[in-house]
N, C-alpha and C positions, 0 to 999 in steps of 0.2 A: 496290469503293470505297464506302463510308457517305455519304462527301461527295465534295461537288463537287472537279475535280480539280485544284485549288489546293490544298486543304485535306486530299488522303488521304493527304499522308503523317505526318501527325500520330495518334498512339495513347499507350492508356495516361495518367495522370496523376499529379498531385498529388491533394489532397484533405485526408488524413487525416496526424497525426504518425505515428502508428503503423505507415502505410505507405511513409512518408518514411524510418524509422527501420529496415525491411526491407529499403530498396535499399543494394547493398554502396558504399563508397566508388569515384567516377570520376573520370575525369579530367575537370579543369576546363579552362577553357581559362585562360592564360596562362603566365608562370613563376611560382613561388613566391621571390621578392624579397624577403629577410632583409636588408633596408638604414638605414642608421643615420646621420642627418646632425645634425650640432653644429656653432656657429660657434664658432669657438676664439678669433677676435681679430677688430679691426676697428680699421684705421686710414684718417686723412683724406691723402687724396694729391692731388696737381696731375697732373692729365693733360699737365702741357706746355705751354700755349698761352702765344702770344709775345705780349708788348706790344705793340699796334699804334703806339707812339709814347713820348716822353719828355714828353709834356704832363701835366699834371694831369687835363686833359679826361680823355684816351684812357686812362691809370692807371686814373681813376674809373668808364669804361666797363669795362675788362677785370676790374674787381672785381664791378661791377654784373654780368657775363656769367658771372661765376665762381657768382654765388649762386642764380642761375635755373637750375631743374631741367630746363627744356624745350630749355638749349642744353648740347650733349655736352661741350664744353670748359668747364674748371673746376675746382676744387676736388669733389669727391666722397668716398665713402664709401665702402671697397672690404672684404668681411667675406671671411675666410679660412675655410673649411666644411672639416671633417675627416670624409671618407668612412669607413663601415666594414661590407665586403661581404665575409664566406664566407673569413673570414678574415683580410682583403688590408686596408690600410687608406692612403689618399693625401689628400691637401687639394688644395684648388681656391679659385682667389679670383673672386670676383663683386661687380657693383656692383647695388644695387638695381634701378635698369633694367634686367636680366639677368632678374631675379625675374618683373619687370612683365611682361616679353615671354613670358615660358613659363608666369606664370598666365595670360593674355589667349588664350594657342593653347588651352591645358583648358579654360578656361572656357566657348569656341565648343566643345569635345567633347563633353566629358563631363558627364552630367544635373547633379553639383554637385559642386563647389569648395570646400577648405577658404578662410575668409575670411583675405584677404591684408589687411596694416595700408596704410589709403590715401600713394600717391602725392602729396608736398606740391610745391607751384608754385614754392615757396622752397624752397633747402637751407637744413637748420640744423645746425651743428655744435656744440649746447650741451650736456655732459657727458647731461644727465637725459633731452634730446631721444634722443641716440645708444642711450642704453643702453633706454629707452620701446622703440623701432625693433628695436634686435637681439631684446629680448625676444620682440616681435610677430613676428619674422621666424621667430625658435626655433619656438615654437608652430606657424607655418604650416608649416614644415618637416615637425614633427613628424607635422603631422598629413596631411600628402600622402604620406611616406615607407609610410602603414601603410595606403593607399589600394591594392587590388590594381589596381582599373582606370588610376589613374595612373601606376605603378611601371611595369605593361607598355607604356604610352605609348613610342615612340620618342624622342620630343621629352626627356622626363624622362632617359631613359636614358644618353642623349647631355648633357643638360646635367651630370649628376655624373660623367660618365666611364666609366660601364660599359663603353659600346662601345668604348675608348681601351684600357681598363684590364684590359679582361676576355673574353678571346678568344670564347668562346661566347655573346654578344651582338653579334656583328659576323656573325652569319649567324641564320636564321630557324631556329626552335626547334620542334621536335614539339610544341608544348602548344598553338599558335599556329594560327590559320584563314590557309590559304594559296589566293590566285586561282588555280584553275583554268584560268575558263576567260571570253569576253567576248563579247558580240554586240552591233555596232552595227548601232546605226537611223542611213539617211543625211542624213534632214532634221530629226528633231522630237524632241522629246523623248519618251523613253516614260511615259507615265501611267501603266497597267496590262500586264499578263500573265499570262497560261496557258500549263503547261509540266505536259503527258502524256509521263511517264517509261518507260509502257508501249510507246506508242510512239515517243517520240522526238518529239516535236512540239512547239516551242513558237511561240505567239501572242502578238505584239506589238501595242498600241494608242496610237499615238506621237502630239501632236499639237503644235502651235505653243507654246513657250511664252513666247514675249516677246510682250508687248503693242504694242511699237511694230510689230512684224512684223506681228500679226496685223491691226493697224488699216492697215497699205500692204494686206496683200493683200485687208481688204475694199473698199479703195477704188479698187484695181486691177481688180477684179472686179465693178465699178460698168460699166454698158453706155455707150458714149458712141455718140453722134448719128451719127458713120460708121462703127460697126462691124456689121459684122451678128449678131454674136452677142454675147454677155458673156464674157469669159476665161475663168471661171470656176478659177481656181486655187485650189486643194487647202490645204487648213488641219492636216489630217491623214490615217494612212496606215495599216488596217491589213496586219499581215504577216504571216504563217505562214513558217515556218521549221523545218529538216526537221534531225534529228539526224544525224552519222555512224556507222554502225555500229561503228567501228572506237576512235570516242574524242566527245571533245566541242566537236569542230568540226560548225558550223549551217551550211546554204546555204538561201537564201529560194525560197518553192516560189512565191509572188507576191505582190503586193502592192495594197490597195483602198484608193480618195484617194478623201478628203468634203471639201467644202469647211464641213462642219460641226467643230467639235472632236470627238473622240474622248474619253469619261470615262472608260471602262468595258472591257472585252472576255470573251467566256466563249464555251468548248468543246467543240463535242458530238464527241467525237473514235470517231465510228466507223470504222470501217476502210473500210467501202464508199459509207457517204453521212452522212459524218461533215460537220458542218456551225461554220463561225465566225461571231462574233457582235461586235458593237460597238456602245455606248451612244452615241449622241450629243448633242452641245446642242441641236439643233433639237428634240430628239423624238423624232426615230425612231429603229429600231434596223438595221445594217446588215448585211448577210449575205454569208456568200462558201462557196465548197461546198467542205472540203478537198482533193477533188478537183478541180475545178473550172478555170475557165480560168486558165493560168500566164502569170508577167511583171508588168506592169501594167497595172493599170484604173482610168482619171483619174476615171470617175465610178461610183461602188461600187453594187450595188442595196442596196436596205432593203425589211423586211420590210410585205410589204401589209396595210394595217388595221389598225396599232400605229402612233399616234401620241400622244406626252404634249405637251399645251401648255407646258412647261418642257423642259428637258435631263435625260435618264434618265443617273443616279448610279449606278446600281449594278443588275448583271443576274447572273441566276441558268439554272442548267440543272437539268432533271429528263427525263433521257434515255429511263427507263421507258414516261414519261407521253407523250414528245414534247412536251414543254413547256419555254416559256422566259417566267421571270418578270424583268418590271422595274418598277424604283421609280422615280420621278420629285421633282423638286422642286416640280412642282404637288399633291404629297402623294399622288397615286394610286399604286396597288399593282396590276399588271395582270399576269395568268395569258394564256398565248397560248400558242394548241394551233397547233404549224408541222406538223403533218400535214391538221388540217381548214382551215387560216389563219385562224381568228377567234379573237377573244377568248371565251377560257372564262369569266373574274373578274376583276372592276373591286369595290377596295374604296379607302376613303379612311383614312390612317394621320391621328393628333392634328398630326403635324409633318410640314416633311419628314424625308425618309431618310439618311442622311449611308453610313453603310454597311452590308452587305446578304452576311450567309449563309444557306444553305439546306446541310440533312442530307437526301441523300434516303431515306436509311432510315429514319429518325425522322419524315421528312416533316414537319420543323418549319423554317419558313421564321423567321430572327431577324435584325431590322431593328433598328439602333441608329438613334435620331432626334438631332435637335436639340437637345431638351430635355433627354439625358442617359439618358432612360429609353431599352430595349428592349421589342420589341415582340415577342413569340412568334405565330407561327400556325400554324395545322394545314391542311395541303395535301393531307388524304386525303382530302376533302366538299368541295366544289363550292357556292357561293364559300366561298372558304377564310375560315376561322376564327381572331377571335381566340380567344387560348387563355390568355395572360399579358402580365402588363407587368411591366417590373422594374425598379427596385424598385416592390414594388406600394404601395398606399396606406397600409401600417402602419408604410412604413419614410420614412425622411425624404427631403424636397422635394429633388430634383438639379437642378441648372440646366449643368451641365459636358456640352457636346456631344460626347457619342461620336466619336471620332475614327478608331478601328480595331477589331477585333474579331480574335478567332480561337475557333475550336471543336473541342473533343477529342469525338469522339463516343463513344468508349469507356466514359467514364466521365460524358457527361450535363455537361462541364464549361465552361463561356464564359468568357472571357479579355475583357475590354475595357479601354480606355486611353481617356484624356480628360487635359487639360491638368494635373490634380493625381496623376496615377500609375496604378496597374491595380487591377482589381480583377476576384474570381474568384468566381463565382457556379456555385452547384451547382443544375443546371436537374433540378426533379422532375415525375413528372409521374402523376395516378391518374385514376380514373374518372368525378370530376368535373371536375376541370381539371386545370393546370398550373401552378407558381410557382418562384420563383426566389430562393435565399438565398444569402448572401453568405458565402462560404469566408474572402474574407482581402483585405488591401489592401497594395499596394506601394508607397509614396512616391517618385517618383521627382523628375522635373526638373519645371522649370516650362512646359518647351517642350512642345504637342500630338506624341502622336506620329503619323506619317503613317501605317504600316503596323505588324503585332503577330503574331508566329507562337510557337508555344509548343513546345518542346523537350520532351519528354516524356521519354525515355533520361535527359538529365541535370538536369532536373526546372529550366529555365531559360527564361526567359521574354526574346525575341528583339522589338526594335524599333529601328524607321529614325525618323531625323529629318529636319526641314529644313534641316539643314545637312551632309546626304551622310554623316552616322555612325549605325553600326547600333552597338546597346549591350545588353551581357547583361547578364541582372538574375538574379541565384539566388534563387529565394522564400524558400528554407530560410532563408539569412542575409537576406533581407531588403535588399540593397546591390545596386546597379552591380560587375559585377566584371572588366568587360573590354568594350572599345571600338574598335570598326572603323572608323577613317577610308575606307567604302565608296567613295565617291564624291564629285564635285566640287562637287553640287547636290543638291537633295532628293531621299530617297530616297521614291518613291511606293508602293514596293508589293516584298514579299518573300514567298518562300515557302521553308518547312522543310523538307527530306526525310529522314526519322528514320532512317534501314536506312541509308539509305550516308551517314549525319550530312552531309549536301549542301545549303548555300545559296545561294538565287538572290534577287537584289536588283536592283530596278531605280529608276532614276531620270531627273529630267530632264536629266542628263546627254547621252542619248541613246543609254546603254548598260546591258544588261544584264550583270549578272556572278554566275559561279559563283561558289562558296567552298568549297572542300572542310577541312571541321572534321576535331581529330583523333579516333584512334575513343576508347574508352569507357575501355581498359583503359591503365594507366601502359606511358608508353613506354622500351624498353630502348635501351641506349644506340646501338647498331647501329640502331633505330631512327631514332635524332634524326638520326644520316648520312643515312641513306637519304631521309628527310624534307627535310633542308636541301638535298641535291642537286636534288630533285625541286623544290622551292621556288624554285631559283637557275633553272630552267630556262623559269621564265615561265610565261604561261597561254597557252593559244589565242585567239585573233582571229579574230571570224568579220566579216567583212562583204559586203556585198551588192555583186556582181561590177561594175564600171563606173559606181557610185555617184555624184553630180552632185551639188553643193550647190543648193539652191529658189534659184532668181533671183525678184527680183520685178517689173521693170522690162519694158515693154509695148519698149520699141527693145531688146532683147538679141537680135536674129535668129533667136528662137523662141520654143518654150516651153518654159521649164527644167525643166518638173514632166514632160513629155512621156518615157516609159522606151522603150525599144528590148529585144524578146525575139532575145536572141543565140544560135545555135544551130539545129541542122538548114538543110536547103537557104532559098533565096532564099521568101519567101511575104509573102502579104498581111494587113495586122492592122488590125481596127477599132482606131483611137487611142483612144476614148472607152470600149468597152469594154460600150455599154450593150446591154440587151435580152441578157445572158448569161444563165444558168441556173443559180445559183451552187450549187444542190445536185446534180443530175446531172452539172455541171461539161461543159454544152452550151453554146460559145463564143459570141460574137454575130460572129465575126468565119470567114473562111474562108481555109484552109492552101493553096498552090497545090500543096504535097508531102503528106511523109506527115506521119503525126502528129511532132514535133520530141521528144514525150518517151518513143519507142521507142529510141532512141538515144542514145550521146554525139556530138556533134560532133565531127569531126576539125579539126585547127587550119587547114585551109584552107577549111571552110567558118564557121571563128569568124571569119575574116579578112575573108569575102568575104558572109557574111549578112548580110541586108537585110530592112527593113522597109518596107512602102510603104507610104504613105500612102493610095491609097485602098484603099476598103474595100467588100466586098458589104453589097448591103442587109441587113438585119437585121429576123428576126420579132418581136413580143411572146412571151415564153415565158413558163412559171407557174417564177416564183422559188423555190418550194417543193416541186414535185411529185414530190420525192425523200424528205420525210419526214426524220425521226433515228433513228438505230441507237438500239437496244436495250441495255443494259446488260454482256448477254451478249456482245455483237462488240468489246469493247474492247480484248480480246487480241489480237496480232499476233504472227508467228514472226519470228527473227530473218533468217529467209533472206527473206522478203517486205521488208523493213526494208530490206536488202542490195539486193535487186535492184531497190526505188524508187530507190535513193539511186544508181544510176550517170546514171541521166537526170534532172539538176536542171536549171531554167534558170538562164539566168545575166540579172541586168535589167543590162543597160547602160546608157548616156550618153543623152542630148536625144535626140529625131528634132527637123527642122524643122519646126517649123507655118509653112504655105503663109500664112498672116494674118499672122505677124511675119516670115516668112524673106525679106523687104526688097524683096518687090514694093511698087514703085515708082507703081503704077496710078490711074487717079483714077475706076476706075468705079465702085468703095462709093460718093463722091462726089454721083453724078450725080443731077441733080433739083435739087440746093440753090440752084444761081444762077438758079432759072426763078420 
């Protein structure tokens, strides 16, 4: 892998016409939509509505209600549209509020809209008015009918009758991205992820996203005068998550609670002392050993000696080096060697960071800031080097904050997006420096996009928004040409997988989702069957075994964030989980059996396992004294893959904490009336 393991399965590029002009024709995604809409008539009709009376009064009101646009009964304007698809030709009658409502859903989708003629408060049914209206209406027609990413819209489909009219729009179509596959997070929304396809592993970094939530549970977690401790309840959760060999169903290997948020996450996926990572708000960055202690752990370790006065945004791996770089919003750029645990390089960037790749072949670390510019550095010299900024000073003033990033390392090429569209920059670089010129611009929406991954195969450029839709843009044409209503909430963060055309998207949802795109080559018809069936048959569901919605209430007779490790005989678990060893995966906590992940559980001791509450004392142990794998152990066999995956845990429901489990006692109390 060139890059980091978000980013390897991207290869290959755009760049040049000339090479653009040697890849043979593929398949795009969507249908190809030869649809044709004309209004043929338009007449004014009474919807019906009764006189509420024989008075003058009430007459005078039901005329009055007739001519307001805002009340559904009345006089209106219903235009009769004459379809003509592939042949087939039918009408359909609509009244302009029809219109209103299926531009209002595209308009939340897709980057833009052809303009619809405004919505008046008043009806008016005056010859010059009507025919003003149908003209404006033709034209909007017109111009959405030859839109390809609206045409594939469901919404659209169904509004002119395709799906009524035309059997092969009433099931899912080979040209079209089908869900796979799905993993929920049980409490939080996911911000980031990493997902090692080598080995099957993906890392979840979920955190609180409502605001009213997060301000109960910092004030839940305020100490009061009779308690002896603070609650400390968890804000966020990260999660490793183990593939099946068999297909793409996930089970969680464990799970690490901060009462910090989670920004960020990154993977040093060795097989023997492979290690997870998490940015958080406070500063520091938090660590958990892929091998390491399984179930959950309420309070996570972080790394010693890395701390940013701000929240770290954005973290990098360089598995070679044994390093992990992060950027901060107090502008620092810090190198951290997790085999000696100190900091190698503190440098300070013009802005902050917003977001943050590293190539480690290139050993060029690329920071998009604030200010719209990127910042290159070179990670082979100690402290690292700037190298470039881009655009540099001969190209014009940007003030548009980088929003996403993505990187082809094959061909030198940056991808960025910012609130006015993308733009492709050909990164060079010689013996005196480095710089960065500008290939091409895409105009897209007006909306920031959240995350940006680059399709290389079909030379398409992949982005998520804040409103749960991922949207393909083809550079060649310049245009939006297909639109995924992903998800329910913003989508935070996607990655591309170019060989098996495979996307994964995540949001605050609280779910990640596969996508499986089709391949490259046009599909025959035995195809689109095989396709539609498999499509009809759903995706997998992974979720995490006995799962509990976060309570946040100090009377619930526990503590809701508290997990239970199900499986193997009866034993003892530190609850809190601290003083673990999160790289050699040495517990803080002691088994009264054997190890619980030599085996599967039989269903009578799923039945009858327990957790106890207390817990051996626990050493200080060095967080790190395992070091990162090497570049070279990243491969794994698939029978090693197989024989991890029969012993997963499973996290279950609440234990009782003995502090809320509804003792009664007044001796926290005692002292106060003296």
């Amino acid at each position: 892998g060139a890059c980091s393991p978000r980013r390897a399965g991207a290869a290959g590029l755009c760049g040049t016409e000339a090479m653009a002009a040697a890849i043979p024709e593929v398949q795009k995604l969507g249908r190809e939509v030869k649809l044709k809409v004309s209004i043929e008539r338009h007449e004014v009709v009474d919807s019906g509505s009764q006189a509420t009376g024989d008075s003058a009064l009430n007459r005078g009101l039901d005329i009055l209600k007739a001519r307001v646009s805002l009340v559904q009964s009345g006089q209106h304007i219903q235009y009769t549209l004459r379809i003509l698809y592939d042949g087939k030709s039918w009408t359909l009658r609509k009244r302009f509020s029809e219109f209103a409502a299926l531009h209002e859903i595209l308009r939340k989708r897709l980057p833009t809209v052809p303009e619809m003629p405004a919505k008046s408060a008043v009806r008016q049914f005056s010859p010059e008015y009507i025919e003003a209206r149908k003209a404006a209406l033709s034209a909007y027609l017109e111009d959405l009918v030859k839109r390809r990413d609206a045409v594939n819209c469901p919404e659209v489909q169904l509004f002119f009758g395709l799906t009524e009219r035309v059997a092969s729009f009433r099931q899912p179509h080979a040209s079209e991205p089908v869900q796979a596959a799905e993993v929920h997070d049980p409490n939080f929304g996911v911000q980031d992820f990493v997902y090692d396809h080598m080995q099957g592993l993906l890392l979840l970094g979920a955190s609180d996203t409502s605001w009213t939530s997060r301000m109960d549970t910092k004030i839940t977690n305020i100490k009061l005068p009779w308690e002896p401790t603070a609650p400390n309840l968890p804000m966020a959760q990260m999660s490793l998550w183990r593939q099946s060999p068999a297909d793409l169903r996930f089970d969680m290997q464990f799970t690490s609670r901060y009462a910090a948020s989670i920004t960020c996450v990154a993977l040093s996926a060795s097989p023997e002392r492979g290690m997870c990572f998490c940015g958080l708000s406070d500063g520091t960055v938090g660590c958990h050993a892929v091998r390491g202690q399984t179930g959950v752990t309420n309070i996570g370790a972080t790394l010693p000696l890395l701390r940013h006065t701000a929240a770290v945004v954005a973290l990098a791996i360089d598995d070679a080096e044994q390093w992990i770089i992060s950027a901060s919003k107090d502008n620092a750029l810090k190198v951290y060697d997790t085999q000696r645990q100190m900091i190698q390089s503190e440098v300070q960037t013009l802005a902050p960071v917003v977001v943050m790749l590293y190539c480690q072949a290139q050993k060029r670390l690329f920071c998009g800031l604030q200010t719209g510019r990127i910042v290159v550095w070179d990670t082979s010299i100690l402290p690292v080097q700037q190298v470039a900024t881009i655009p540099d000073g001969a190209d014009l003033a940007v003030n548009s904050r980088i929003c996403a990033m993505d990187y082809d390392s094959a061909t030198s090429t940056l991808f960025t997006g910012t609130k006015d569209g993308f733009t492709l920059w050909a990164i060079k670089s010689s013996t005196t420096g480095s710089w960065g010129r500008a290939l091409g611009q895409l105009r897209a929406s007006s909306w920031p996009p959240t995350a940006v991954a680059w399709m290389s195969s079909s030379r398409e450029i992949l982005a998520g928004y804040s409103n749960g839709a991922v949207i393909v843009y083809d550079i060649d044409k310049g245009e939006a040409t297909f639109a995924i209503q992903a998800h329910k909430d913003e989508v935070t963060a996607i990655l591309w997988l170019d060989a098996p055309r495979r996307l994964l998207t995540a949001s605050k949802d609280r779910t990640v989702k596969i996508w499986n795109f089709p391949s490259m080559r046009r599909a025959a018809s035995e195809d689109e069957a095989a396709f539609a069936a498999a499509a009809m048959a759903g995706p997998t569901v992974s979720l995490a075994s006995g799962s509990v919605d976060t309570g946040r209430r100090r009377d619930s007779g526990g503590d809701p964030l508290l997990g239970r490790l199900q499986g193997g005989s009866n034993g003892s678990i530190n609850s809190t989980g601290a003083g673990a060893n999160p790289v050699s995966g040495t517990p803080a906590y002691s088994y009264d059996s054997a190890n619980p992940l030599a085996r599967s559980p039989s269903d009578q001791e799923r039945v009858h396992g327990a957790v106890s509450s207390s817990a051996a004392p626990w050493r200080p142990s060095d967080p790190l004294s395992g070091g990162l794998g090497g570049e070279g152990a990243r491969a794994r066999s698939a029978g090693n893959i197989a024989g991890t995956a029969k012993a997963r845990p499973q996290v279950a429901g609440s234990t009782s904490s003995p502090a809320l489990g509804g003792q009664d006692s007044d001796d926290d109390l005692a002292g106060w009336d003296s």
